[in-house]
N, CA, C and O atoms as a DFTB+ gen file, in Angstrom:
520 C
 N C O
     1  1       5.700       9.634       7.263
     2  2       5.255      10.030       5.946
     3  2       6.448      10.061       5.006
     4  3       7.178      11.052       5.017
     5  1       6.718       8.938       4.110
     6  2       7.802       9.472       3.273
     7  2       7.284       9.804       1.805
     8  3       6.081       9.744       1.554
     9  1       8.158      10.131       0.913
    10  2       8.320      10.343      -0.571
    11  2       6.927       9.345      -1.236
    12  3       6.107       9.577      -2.125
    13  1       7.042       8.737      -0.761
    14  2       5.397       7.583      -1.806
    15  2       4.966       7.896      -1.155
    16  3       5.155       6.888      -0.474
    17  1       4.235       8.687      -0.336
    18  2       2.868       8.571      -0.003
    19  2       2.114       9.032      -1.004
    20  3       2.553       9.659      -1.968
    21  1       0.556       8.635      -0.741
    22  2      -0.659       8.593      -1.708
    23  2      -1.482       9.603      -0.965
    24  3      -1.043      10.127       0.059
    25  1      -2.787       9.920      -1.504
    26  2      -3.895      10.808      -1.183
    27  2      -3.906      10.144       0.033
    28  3      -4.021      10.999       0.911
    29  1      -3.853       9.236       0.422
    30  2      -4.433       8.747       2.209
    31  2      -3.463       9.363       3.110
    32  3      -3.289       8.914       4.243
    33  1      -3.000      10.094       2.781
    34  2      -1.669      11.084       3.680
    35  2      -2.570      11.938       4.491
    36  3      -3.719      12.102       4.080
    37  1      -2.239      12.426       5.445
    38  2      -2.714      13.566       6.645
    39  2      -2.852      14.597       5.537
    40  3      -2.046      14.662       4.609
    41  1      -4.300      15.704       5.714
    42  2      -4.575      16.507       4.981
    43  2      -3.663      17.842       4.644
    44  3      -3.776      18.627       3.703
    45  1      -2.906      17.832       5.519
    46  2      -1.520      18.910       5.544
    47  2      -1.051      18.123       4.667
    48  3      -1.671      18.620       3.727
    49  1      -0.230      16.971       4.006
    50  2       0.312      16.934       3.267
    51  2      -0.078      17.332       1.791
    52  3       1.022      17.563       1.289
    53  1      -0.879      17.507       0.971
    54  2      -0.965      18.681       0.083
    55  2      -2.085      19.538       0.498
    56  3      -3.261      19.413       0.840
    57  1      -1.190      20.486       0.316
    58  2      -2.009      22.065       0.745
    59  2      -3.214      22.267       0.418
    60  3      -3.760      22.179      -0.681
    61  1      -3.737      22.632       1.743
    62  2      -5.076      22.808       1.595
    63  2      -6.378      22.011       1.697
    64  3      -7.510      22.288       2.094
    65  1      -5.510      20.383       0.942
    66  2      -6.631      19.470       1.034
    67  2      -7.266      19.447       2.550
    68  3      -6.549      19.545       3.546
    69  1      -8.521      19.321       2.600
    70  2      -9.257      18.568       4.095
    71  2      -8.789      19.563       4.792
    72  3      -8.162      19.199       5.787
    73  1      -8.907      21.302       4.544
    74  2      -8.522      22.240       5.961
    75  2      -9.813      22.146       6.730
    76  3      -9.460      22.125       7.910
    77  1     -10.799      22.095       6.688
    78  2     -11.965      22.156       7.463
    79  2     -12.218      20.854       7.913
    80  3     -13.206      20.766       8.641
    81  1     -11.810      20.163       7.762
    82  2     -11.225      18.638       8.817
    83  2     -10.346      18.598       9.220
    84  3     -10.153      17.547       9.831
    85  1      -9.316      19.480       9.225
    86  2      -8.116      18.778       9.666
    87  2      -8.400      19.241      11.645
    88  3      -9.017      20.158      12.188
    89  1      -7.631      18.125      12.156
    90  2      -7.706      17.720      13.465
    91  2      -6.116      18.578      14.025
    92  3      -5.223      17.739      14.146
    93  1      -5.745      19.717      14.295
    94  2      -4.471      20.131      14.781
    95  2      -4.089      19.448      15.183
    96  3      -3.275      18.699      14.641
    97  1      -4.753      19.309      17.114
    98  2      -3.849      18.415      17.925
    99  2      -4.044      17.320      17.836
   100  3      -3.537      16.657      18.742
   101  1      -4.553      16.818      17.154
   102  2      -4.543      15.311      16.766
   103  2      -3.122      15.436      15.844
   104  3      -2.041      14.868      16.001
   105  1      -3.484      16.228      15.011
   106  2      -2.196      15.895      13.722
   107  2      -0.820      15.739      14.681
   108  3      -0.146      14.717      14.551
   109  1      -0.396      16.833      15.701
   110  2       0.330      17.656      15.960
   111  2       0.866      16.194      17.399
   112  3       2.029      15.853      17.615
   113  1      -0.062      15.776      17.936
   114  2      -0.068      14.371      18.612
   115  2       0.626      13.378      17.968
   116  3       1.468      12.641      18.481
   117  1       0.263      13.378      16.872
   118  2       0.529      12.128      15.963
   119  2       2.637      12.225      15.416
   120  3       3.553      11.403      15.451
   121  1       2.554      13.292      15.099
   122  2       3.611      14.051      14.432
   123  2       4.884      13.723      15.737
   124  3       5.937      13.092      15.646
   125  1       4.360      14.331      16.739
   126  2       4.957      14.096      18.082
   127  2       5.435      12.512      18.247
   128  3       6.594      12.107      18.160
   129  1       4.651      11.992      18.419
   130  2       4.549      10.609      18.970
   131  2       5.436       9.480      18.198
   132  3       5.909       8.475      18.730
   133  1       5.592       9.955      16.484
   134  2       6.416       9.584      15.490
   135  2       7.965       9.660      15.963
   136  3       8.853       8.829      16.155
   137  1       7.875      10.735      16.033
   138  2       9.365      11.428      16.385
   139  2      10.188      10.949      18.044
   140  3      11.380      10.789      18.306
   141  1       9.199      10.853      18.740
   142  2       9.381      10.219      20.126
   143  2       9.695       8.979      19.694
   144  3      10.717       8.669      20.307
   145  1       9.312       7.927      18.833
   146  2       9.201       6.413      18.882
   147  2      10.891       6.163      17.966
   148  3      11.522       5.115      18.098
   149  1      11.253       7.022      17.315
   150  2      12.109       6.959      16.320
   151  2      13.716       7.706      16.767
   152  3      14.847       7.276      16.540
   153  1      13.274       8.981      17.482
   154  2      14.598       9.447      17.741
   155  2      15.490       8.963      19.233
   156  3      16.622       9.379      19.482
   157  1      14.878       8.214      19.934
   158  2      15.619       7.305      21.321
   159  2      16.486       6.268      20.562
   160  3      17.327       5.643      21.209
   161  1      16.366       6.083      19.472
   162  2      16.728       5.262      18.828
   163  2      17.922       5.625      17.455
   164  3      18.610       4.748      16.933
   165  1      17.942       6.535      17.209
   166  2      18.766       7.735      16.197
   167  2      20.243       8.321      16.553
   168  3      20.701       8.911      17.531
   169  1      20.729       7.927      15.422
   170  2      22.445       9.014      15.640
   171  2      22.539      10.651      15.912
   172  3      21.982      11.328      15.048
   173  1      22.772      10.916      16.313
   174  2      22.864      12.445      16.581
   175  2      21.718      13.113      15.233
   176  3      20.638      13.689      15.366
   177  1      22.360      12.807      14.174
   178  2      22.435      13.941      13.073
   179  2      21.101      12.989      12.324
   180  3      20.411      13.711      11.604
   181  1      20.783      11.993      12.358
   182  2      19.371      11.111      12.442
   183  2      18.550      11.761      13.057
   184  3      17.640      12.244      12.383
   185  1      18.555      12.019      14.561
   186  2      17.890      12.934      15.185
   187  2      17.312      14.594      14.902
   188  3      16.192      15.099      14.975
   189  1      18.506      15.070      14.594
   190  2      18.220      17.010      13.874
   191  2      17.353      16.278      12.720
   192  3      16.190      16.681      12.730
   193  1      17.569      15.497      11.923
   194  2      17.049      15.368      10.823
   195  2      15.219      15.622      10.395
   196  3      14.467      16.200       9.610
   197  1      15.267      14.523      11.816
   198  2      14.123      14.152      12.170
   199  2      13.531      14.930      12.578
   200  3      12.392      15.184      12.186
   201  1      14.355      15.764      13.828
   202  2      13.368      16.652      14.352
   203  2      13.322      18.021      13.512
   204  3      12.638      18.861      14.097
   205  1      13.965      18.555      12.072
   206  2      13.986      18.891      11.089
   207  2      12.280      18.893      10.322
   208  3      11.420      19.760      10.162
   209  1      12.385      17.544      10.015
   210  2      11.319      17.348       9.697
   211  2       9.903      17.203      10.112
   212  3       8.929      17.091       9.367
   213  1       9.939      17.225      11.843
   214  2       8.937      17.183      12.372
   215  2       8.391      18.491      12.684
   216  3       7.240      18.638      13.096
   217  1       9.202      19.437      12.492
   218  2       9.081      21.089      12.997
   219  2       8.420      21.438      11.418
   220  3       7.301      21.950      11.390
   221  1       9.227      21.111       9.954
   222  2       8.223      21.548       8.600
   223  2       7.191      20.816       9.245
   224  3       6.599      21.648       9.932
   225  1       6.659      19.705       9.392
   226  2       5.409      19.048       9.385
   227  2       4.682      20.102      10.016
   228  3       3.808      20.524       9.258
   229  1       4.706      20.583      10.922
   230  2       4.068      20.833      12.319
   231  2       3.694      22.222      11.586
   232  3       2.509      22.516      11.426
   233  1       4.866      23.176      11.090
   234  2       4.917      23.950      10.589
   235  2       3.555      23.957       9.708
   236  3       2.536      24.475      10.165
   237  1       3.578      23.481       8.686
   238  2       2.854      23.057       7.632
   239  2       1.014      23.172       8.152
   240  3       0.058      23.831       7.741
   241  1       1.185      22.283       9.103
   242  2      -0.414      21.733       9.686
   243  2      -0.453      23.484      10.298
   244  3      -1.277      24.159       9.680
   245  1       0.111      24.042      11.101
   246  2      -0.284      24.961      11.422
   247  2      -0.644      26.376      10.335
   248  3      -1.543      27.180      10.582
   249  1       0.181      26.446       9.236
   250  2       0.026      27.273       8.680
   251  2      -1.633      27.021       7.623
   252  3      -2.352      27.940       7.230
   253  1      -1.830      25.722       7.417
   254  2      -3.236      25.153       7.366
   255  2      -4.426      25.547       8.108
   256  3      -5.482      25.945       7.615
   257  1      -4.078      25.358       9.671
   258  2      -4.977      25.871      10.335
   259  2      -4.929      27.375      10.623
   260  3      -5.640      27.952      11.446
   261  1      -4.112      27.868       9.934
   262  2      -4.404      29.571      10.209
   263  2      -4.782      30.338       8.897
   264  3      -5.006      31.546       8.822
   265  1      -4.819      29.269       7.702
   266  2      -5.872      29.851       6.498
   267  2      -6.970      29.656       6.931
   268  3      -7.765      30.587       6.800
   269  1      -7.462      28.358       7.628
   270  2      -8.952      28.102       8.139
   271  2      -9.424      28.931       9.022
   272  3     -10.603      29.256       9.162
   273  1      -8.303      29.362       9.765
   274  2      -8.853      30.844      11.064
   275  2      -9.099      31.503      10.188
   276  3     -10.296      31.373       9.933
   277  1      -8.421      32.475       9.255
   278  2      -8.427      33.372       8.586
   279  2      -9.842      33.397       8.654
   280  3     -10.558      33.971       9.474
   281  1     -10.313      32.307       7.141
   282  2     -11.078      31.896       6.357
   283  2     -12.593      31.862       7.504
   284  3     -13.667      32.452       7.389
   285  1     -12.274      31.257       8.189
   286  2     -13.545      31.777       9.148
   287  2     -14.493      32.729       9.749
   288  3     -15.645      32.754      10.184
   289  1     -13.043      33.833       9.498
   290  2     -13.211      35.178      10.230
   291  2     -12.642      35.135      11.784
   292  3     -13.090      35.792      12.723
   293  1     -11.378      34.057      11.825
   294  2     -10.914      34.209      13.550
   295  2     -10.279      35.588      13.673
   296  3     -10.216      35.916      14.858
   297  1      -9.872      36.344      12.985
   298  2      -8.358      37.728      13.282
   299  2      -9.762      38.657      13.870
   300  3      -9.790      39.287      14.928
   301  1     -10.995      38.524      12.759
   302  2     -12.167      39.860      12.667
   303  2     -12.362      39.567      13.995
   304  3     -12.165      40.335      14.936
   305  1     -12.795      38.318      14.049
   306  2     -13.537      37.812      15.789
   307  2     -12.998      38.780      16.626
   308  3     -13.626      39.686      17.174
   309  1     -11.331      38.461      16.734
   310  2     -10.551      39.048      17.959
   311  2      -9.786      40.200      17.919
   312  3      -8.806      40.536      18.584
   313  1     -10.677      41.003      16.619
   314  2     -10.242      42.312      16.284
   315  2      -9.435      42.502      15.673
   316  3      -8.818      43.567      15.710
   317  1      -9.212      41.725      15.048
   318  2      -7.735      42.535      14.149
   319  2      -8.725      42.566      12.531
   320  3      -9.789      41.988      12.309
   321  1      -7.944      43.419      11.631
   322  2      -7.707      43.295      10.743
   323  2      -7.870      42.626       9.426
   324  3      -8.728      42.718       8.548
   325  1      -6.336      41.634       9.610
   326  2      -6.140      40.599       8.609
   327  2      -5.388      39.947       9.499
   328  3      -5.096      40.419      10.598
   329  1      -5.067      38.942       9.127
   330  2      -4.430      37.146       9.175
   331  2      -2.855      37.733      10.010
   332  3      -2.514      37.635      11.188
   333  1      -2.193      38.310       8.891
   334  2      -1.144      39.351       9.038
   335  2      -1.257      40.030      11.012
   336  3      -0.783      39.614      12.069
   337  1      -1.846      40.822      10.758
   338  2      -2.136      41.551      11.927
   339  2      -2.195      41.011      13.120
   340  3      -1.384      41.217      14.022
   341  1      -3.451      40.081      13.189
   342  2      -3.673      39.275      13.973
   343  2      -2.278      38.462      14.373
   344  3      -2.034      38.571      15.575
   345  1      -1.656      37.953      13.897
   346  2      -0.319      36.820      14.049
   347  2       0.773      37.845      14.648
   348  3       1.244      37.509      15.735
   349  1       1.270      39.137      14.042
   350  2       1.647      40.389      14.507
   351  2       1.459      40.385      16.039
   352  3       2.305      39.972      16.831
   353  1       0.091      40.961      16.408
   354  2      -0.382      40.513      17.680
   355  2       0.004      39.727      18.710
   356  3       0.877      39.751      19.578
   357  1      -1.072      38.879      18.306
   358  2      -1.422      37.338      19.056
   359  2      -0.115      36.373      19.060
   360  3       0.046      35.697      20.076
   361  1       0.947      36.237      17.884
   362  2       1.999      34.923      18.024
   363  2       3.524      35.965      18.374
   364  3       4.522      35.590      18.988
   365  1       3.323      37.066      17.877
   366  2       4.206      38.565      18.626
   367  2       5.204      38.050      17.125
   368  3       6.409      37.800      17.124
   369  1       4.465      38.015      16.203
   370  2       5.602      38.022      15.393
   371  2       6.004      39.425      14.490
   372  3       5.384      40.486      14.569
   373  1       6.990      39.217      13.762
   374  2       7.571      41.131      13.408
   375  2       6.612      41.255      12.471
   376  3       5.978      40.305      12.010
   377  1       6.486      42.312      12.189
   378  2       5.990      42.062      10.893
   379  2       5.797      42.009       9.335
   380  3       4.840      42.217       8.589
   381  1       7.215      41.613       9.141
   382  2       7.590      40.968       7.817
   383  2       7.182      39.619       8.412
   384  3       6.122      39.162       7.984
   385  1       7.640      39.127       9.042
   386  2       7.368      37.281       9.218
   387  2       5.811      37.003       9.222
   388  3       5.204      36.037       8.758
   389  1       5.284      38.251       9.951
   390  2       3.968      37.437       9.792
   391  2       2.908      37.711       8.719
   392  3       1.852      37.132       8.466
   393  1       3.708      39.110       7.987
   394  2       2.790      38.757       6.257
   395  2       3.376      37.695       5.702
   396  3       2.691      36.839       5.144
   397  1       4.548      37.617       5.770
   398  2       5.113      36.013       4.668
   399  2       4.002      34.959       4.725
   400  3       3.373      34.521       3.761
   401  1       3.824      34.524       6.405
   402  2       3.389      33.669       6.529
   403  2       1.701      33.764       6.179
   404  3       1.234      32.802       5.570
   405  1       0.735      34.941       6.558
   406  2      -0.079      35.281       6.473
   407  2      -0.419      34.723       4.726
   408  3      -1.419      34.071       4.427
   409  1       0.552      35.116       3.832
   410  2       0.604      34.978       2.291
   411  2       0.972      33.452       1.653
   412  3       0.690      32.939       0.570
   413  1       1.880      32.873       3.050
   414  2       1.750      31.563       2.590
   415  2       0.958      30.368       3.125
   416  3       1.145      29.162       2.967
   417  1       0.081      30.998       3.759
   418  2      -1.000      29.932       4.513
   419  2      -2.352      30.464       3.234
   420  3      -2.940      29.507       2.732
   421  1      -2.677      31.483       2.886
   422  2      -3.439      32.049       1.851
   423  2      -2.997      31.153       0.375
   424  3      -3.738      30.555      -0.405
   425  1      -1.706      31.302       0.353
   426  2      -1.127      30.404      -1.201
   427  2      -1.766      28.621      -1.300
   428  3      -2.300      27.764      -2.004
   429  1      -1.138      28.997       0.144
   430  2      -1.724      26.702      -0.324
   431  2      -2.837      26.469      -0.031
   432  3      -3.282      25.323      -0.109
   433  1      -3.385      27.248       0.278
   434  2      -4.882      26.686       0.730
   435  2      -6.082      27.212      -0.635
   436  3      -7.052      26.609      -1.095
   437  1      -5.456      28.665      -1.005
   438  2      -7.160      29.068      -1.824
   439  2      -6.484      29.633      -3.057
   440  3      -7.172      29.885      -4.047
   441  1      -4.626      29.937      -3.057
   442  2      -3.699      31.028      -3.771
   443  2      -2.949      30.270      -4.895
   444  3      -3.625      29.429      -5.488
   445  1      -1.911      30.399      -5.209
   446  2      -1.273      30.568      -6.172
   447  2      -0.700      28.605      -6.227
   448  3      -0.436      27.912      -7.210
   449  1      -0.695      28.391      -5.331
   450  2       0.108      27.061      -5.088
   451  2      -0.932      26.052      -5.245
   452  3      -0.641      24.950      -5.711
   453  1      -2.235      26.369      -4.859
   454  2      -3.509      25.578      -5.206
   455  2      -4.056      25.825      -6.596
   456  3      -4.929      25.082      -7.046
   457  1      -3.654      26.676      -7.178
   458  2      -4.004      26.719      -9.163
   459  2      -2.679      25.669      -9.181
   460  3      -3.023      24.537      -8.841
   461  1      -1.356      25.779      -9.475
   462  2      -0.506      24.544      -9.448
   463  2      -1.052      23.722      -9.417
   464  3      -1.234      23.102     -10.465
   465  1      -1.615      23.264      -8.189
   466  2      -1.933      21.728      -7.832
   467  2      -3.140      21.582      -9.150
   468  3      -3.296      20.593      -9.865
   469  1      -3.529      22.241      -9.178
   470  2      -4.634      22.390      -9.942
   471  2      -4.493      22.126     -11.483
   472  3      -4.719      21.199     -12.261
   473  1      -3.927      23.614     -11.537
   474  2      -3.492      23.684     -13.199
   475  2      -1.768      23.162     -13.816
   476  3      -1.166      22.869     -14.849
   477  1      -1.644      23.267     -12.815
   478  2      -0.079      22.764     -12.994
   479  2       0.902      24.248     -13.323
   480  3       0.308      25.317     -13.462
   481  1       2.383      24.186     -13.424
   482  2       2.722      25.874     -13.191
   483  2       2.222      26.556     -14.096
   484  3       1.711      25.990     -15.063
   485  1       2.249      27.717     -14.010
   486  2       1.821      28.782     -15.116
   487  2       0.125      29.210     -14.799
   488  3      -0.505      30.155     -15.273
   489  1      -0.377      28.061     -13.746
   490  2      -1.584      28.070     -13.817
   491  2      -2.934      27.707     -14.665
   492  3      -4.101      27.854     -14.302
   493  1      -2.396      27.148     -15.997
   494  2      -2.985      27.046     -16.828
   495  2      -3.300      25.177     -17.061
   496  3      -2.652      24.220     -16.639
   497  1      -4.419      25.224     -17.807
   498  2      -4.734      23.655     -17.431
   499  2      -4.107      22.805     -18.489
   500  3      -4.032      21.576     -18.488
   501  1      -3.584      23.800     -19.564
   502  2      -2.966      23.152     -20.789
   503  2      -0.929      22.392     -19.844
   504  3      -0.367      21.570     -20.569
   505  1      -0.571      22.550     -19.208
   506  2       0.549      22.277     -18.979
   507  2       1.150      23.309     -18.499
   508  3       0.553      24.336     -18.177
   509  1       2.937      23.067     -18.363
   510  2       3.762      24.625     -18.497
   511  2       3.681      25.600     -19.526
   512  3       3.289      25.313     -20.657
   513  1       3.972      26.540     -19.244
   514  2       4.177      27.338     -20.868
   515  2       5.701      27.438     -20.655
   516  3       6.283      27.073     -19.633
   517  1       6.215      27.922     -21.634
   518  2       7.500      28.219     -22.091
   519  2       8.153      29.479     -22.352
   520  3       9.315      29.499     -22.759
């Protein structure tokens, strides 16, 4: 996936698009399989790069599929709470890390980063403000 890509990009690449399609381990397969074909072949620092970028990707698709848990009601299912809580829990993360994340899987999918895409900054459909 580089810099030109178009709407025909994997639905992780802008937030939010296609969360209720998106395919994890398919994505997460795919993402893999990139990085396998490319880094046997890579300079050291070609390699971190890569695998740099394959960890945001991965990153990304997952934090996608855990607005769609959210959004489903997966945390309520298995008792928790919120999104937050649940990840707390279940991925044992502290919990500052897992409101961040809790807040930034919420942003690109339904929050603040999807009016952007939307309205552009400021939120508003007229442009930036100043």
């Amino acid at each position: 996936m580089g810099k030109g890509d178009d709407a025909s990009a994997a639905p992780w690449a802008v937030p939010g698009v296609g969360v209720s399609s998106l395919d994890l381990v398919a994505e997460v397969g795919a993402l893999a399989q990139r990085f396998a074909e490319v880094a046997p072949h890579a300079s050291a620092a070609a390699r971190l790069t890569s695998m740099r970028q394959l960890i945001d990707q991965m990153e990304a698709a997952w934090l996608v599929a855990a607005a769609d848990f959210d959004h489903a009601g997966g945390p309520l299912d298995q008792g928790a709470v919120t999104l937050a809580g649940w990840l707390r829990h279940a991925c044992k993360l502290a919990p500052a890390e897992a409101s961040s994340r809790a807040r930034v899987a919420e942003a690109i999918t339904v929050g603040s980063l999807q009016r952007e895409l939307r309205c552009g900054p400021g939120g508003s459909r007229g442009g930036t403000r100043r």
